[in-house]
C-alpha positions as CSV (number, residue, x, y, z in Angstrom):
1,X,-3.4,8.3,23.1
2,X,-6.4,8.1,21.1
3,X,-6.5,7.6,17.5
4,X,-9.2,7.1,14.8
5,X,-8.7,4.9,11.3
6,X,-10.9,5.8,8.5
7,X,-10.7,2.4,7.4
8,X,-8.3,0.0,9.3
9,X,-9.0,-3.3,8.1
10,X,-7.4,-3.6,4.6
11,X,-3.9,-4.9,3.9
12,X,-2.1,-2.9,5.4
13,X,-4.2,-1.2,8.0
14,X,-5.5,-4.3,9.6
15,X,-1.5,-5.0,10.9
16,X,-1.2,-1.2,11.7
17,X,-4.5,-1.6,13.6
18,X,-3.5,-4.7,16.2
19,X,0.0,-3.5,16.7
20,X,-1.5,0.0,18.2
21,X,-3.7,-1.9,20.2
22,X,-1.2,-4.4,21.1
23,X,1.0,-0.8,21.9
24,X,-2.0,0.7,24.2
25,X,-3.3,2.9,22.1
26,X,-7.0,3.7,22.2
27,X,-8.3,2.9,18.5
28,X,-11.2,4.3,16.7
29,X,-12.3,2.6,13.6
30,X,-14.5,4.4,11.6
31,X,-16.4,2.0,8.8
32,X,-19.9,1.5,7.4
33,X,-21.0,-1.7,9.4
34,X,-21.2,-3.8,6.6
35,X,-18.4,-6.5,7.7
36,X,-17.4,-7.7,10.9
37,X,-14.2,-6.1,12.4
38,X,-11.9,-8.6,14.2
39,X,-9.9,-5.8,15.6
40,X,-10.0,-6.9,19.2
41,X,-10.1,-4.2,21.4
42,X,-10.8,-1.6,19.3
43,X,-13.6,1.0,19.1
44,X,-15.9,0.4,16.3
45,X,-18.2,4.0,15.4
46,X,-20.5,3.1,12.5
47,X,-20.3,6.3,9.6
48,X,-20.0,7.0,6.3
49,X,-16.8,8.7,5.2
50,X,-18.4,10.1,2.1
51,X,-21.1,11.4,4.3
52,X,-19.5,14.0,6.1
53,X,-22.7,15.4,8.4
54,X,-23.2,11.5,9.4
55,X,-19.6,11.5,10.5
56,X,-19.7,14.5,12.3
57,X,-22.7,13.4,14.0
58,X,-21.5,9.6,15.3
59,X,-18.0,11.6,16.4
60,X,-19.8,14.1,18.3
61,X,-17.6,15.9,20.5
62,X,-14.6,13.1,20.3
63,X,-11.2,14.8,19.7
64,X,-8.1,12.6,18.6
65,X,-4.2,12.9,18.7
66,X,-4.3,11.4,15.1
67,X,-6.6,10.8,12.9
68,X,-5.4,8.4,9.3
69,X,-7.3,8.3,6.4
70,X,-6.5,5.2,4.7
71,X,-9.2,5.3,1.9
72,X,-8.0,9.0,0.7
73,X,-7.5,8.7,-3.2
74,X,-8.3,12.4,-5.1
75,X,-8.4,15.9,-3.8
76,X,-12.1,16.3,-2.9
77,X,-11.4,13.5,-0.1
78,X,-8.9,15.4,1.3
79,X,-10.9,18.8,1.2
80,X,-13.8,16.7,3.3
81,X,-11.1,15.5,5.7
82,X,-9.7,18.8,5.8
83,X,-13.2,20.4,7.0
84,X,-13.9,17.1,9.2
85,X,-11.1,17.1,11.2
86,X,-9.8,20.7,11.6
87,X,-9.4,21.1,14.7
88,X,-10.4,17.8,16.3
89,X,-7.3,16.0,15.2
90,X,-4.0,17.1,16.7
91,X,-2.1,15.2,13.8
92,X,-4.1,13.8,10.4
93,X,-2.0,11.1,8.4
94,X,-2.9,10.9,4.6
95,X,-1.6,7.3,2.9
96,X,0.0,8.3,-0.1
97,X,1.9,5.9,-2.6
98,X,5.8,5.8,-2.8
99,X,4.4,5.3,-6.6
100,X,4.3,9.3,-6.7
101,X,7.7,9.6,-6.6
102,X,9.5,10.7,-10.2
103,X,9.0,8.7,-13.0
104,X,11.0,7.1,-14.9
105,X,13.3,7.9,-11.7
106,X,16.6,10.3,-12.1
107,X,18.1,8.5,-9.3
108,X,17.5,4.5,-8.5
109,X,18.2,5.9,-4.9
110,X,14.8,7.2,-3.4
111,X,14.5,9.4,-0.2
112,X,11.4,11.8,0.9
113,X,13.0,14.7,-1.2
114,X,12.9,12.6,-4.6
115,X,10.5,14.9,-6.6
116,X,6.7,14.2,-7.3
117,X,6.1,13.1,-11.1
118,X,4.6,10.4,-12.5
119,X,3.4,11.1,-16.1
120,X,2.2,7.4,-16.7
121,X,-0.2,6.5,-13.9
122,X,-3.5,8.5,-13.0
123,X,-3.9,6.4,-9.8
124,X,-0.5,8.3,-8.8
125,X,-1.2,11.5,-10.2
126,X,-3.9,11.8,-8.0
127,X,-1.7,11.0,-4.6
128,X,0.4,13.7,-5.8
129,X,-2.5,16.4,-6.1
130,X,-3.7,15.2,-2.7
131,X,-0.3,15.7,-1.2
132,X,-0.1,19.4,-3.0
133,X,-3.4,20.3,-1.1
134,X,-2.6,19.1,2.1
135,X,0.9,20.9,2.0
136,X,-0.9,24.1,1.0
137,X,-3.1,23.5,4.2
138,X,-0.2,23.0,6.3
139,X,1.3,26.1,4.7
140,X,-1.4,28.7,5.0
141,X,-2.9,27.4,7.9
142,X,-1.1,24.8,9.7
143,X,-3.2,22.0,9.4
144,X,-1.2,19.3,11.0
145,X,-1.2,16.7,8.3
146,X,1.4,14.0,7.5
147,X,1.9,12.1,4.6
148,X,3.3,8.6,4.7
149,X,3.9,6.9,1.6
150,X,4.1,2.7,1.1
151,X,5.5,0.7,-1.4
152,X,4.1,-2.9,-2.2
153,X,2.9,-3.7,0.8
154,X,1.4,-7.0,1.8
155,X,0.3,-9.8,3.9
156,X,-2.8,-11.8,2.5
157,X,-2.2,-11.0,-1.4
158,X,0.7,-11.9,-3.7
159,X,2.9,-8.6,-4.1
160,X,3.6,-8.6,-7.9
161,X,3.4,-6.8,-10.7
162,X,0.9,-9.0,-13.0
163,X,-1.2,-11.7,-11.9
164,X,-4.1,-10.5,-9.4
165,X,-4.5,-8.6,-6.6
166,X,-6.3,-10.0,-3.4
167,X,-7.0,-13.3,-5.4
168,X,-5.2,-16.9,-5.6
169,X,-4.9,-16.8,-9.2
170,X,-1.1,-16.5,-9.7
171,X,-0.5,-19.6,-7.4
172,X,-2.9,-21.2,-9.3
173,X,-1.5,-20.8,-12.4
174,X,2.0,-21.6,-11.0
175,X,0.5,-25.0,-9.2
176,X,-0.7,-25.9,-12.6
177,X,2.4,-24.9,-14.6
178,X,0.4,-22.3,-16.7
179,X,2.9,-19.6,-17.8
180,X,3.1,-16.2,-15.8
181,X,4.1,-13.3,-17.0
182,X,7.4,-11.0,-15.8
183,X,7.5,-7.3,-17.3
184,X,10.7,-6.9,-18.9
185,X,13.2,-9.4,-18.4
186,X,12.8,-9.3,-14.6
187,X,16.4,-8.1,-13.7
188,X,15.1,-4.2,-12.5
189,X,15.4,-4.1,-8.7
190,X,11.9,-3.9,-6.3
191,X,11.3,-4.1,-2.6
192,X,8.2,-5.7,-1.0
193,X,7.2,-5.1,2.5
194,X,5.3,-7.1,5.0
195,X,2.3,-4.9,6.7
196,X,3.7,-6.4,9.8
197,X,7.1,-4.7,9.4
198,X,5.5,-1.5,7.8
199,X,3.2,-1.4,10.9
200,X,6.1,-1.1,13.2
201,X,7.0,1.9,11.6
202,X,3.8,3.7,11.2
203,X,2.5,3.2,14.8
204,X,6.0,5.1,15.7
205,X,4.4,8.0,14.2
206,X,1.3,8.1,16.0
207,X,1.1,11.3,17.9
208,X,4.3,12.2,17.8
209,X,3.9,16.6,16.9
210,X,7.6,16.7,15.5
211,X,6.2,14.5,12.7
212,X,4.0,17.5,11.5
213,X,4.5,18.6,8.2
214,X,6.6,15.7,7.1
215,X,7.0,12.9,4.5
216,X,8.1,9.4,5.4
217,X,8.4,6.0,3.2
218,X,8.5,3.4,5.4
219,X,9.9,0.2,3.8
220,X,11.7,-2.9,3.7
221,X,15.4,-2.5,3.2
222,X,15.4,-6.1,1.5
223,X,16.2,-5.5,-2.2
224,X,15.0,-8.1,-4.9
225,X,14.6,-8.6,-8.7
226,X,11.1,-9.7,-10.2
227,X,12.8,-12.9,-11.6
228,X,13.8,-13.4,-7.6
229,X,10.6,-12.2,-6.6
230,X,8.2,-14.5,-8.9
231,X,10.4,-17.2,-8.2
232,X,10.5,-17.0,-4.3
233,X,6.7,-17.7,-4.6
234,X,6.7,-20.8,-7.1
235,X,9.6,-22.0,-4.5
236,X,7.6,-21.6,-1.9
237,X,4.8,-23.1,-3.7
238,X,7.6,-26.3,-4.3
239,X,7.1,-25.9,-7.9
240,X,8.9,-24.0,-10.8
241,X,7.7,-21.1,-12.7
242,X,7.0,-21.3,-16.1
243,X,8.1,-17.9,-17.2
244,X,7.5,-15.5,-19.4
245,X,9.0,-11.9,-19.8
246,X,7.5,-9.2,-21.6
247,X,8.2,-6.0,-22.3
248,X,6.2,-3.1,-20.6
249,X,5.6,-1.4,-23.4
250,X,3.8,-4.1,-25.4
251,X,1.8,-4.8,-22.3
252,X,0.5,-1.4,-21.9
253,X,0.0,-1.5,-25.8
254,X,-2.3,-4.5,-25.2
255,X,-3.3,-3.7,-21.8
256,X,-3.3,0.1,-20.9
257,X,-4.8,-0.1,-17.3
258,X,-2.5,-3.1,-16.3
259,X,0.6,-0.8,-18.3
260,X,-0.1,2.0,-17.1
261,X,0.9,0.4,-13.0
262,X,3.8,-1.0,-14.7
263,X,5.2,2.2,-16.0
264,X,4.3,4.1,-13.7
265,X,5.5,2.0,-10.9
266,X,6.8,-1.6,-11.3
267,X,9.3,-1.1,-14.5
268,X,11.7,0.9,-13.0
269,X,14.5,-0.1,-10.4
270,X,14.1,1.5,-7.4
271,X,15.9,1.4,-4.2
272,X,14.7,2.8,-1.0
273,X,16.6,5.1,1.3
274,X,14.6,4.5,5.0
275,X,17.2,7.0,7.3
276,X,14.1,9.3,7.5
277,X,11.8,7.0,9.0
278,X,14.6,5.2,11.3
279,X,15.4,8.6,12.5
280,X,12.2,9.9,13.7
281,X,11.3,6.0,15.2
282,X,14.3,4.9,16.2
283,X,13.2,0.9,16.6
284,X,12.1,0.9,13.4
285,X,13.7,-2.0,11.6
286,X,12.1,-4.5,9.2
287,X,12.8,-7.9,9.6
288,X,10.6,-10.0,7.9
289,X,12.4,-11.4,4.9
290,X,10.2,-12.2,1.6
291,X,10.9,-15.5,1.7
292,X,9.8,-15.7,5.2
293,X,7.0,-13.0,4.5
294,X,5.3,-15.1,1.3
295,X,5.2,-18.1,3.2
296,X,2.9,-16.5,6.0
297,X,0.4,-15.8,2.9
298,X,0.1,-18.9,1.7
299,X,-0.5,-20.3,5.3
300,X,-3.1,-17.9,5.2
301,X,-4.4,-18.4,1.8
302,X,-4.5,-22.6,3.4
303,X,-6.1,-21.8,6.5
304,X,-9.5,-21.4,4.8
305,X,-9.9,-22.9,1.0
306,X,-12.9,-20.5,0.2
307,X,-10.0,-17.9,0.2
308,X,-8.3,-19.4,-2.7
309,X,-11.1,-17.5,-5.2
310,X,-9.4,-17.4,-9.2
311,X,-10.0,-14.2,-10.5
312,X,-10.9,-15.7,-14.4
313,X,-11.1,-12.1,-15.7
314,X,-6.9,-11.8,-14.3
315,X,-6.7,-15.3,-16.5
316,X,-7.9,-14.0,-19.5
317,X,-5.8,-10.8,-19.3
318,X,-2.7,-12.7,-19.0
319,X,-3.8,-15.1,-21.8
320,X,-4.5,-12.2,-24.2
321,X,-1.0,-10.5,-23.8
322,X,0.9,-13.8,-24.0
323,X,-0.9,-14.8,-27.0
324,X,-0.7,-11.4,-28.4
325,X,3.4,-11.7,-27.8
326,X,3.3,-14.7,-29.5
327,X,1.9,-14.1,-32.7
């Protein structure tokens, strides 16, 4: 089977990239050049996504059985996708965000049919409008998209709510006993998901035509609070989290961009409903426990010190509400 990543070394895509070639699966990655990709055994074809006649030309006459986007965020990247890979790709995969589903939710319980709405969260609202015009594609003229949908995913970050992306300035703040911040008072209910786990799941759907026109989540069954979430990390840390809770709707007051992920996402229990995804890949099955799962990213962060950068601008933000809740 041949497949091609736009992208394929983030987060999640790097796990999803090594298990299909672990799986024999002949991997394209499409990037710019500008990093090294450790992706052994992969294809690398230099090309600019957002320059779709350079794309077409390193491509050339390659078809694929799938072809994933993972760097897809508003309409006009799926019209260029659209036009790129119609009729080249056999089955396209768009990453969407499980953060599209309806918010504040009707029902904590969340399956593929849970409607589309997110009022709070522009980052969201544009998944939503990408899924709309691939569905209309499908519709009118069968373009054989799917759309898969993660939740807080992770492997080398933190998955939280507040306190950096991609940086290791919450475990630095936790190591120094500087106060963190909880939205809310941390009892609403969250899963996090290993990239490792998720990757079993996705690869599953690689070229698999009954897949067409179809939604999945694919996520950890493991249910947590934020309080048992923060606090698995300062445990794992071997120190104790000097907490703060805060409500969401000061924070967005102080902090709309930071607010606006919580409402829209992070404030509201959810609980996710993975039959769909267990039925069309029967092996599916997460089984990488957070507490397991958040001790494999501090090894990494460990392996290599120049990985533990603080993000001072996360600092201050944190800083500014706390103080701000204070007075």
């Amino acid at each position: 089977m041949k497949v091609l990543f736009i992208g394929g070394t983030g987060i999640i895509s790097t796990e999803v990239s090594k298990l299909a070639v672990e799986r024999g699966i002949d991997l394209y990655l499409l990037n710019r050049g500008q990093h090294k990709v450790e992706i052994a055994g992969a294809n690398v074809i230099i090309g600019d996504i957002h320059q779709p006649a350079q794309v077409q030309a390193a491509l050339r006459s390659l078809t694929f059985d799938a072809v994933v986007d993972w760097v897809a965020y508003t309409p006009d990247h799926i019209e260029r996708d659209i036009e790129l890979f119609r009729g080249i790709a056999r089955q396209y995969i768009f990453i969407s965000s499980a953060s599209a589903y309806q918010k504040p939710p009707a029902h904590p319980l969340i399956t593929e049919s849970t409607p589309l709405h997110n009022p709070y969260w522009t980052y969201s609202q544009n998944k939503i409008a990408c899924e709309e015009r691939l569905q209309h594609a499908y519709r009118e003229e069968n373009f054989p998209m799917v759309i898969v949908r993660p939740s807080l995913t992770y492997s080398s970050v933190f998955p939280v709510a507040i306190g950096g992306w991609g940086c290791y300035t919450l475990a630095d703040r936790l190591l120094k006993g500087r106060p963190i911040i909880i939205h809310g008072d941390g009892s609403s209910l969250w899963t996090v998901t290993h990239a490792a786990d998720f990757a079993k799941g996705f690869v599953g759907l690689l070229g698999n035509p009954q897949t067409i026109g179809h939604a999945f989540h694919i996520t950890s069954d493991e249910v947590l609070t934020w309080n048992q979430i923060y606090a698995t990390i300062a445990d794992a840390l071997g120190v104790e989290a000097n907490v703060v809770h805060i409500p969401s709707d000061f924070i967005y007051k102080i902090n709309p961009p930071l607010g606006a992920g919580l409402l829209g996402d992070k404030t509201w229990s959810v609980i996710f409903d993975n039959t769909k995804i267990k039925t069309f890949v029967p092996t599916f099955q997460a089984t990488i426990p957070f507490r397991e799962g958040i001790r494999r990213t501090l090894a990494w962060f460990d392996a290599d010190p120049a990985r533990k950068w603080v993000d001072e601008r996360v600092n201050q933000e944190m800083d500014e509400i706390i103080a701000a809740y204070g007075r």
